[in-house]
N, C-alpha and C positions, 0 to 999 in steps of 0.2 A: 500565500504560498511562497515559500523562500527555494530560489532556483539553484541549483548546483552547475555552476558554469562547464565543467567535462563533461556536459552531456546535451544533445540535443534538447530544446525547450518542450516540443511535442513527447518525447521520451518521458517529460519530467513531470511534462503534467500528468500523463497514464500511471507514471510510480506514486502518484500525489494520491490521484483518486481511487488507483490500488490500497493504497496506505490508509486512506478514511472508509473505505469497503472493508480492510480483513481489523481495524479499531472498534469498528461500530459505529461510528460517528455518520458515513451513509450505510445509512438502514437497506435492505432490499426496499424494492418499488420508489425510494427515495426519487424524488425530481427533482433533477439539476438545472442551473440556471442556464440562460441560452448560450449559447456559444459567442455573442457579442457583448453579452454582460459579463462572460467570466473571461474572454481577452480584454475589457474594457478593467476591469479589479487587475488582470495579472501582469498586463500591462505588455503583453504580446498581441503579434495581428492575429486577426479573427483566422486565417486560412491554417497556423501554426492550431489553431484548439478543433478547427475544425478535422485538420489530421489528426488530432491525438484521437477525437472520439470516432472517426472511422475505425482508427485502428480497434479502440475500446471494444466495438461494435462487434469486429473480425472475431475479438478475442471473446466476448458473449458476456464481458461487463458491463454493458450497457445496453440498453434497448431502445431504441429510436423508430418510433409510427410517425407516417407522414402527417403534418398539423398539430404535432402534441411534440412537448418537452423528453426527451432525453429523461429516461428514469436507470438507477441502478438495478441489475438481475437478482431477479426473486429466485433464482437457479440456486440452493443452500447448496449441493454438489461444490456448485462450482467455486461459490464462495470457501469453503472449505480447502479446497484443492489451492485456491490465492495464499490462504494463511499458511499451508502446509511449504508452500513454495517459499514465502517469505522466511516462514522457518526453518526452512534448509539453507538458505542465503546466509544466515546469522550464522548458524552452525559452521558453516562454512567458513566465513570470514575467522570467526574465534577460534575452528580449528587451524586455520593459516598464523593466525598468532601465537598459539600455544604448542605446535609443534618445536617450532625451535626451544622451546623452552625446556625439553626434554624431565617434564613433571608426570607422574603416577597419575595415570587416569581415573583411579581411585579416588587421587586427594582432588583433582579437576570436577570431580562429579560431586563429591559434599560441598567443593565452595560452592559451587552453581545450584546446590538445592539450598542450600543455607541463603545464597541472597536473594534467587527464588522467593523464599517462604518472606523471607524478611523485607522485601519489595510488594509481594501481594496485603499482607496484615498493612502495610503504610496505605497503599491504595485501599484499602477495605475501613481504613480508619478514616480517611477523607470524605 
């Protein structure tokens, strides 16, 4: 996990395992390692991962029963609601850059399908 210094560590790890939840890379029911093995890899104290995943908890990414491992929510809802969030964030940022740019939202929307399609066939050809 590579850390982004502007931001709290607990923050970062939540946007980490946000980020491998709306990839796919953790599956629903997924089980994650303990909270002393993934401060022990990320090289933060246990108390820093143990807040992120209360927070996780709050937020209903995560599911924690007393004596068992920490799994990712089978919740697809919510899952979905993650990615839709993320992809407002992008949008977002890219409309913060391209405003000033004062360009046709016309010609803005064929580059972005054009690299779209051209970004999917590469992944698809991998």
């Amino acid at each position: 996990m590579k850390l982004a210094p502007n931001l709290p560590i607990y923050t970062q790890i939540i946007t980490w395992v946000k980020d491998q939840i709306i990839t796919g890379k953790y599956t629903p029911g997924y089980q994650l390692p303990s909270r002393r093995q993934l401060a022990k890899e990320w090289k933060v104290n246990p108390n820093t991962v143990q807040k992120a995943f209360k927070e996780m908890e709050d937020l209903g990414m995560i599911v924690t029963q007393a004596q068992r491992p920490s799994t990712i929510t089978t919740d697809t809802q919510l899952i979905s609601q993650l990615k839709y969030e993320s992809i407002d964030q992008a949008i977002e940022n890219l409309v913060d850059v391209l405003i000033p740019m004062d360009l046709q939202l016309e010609d803005i929307i064929q580059r972005l399908t054009h690299s779209y399609q051209i970004k999917k066939e590469t992944i698809n050809h991998d």
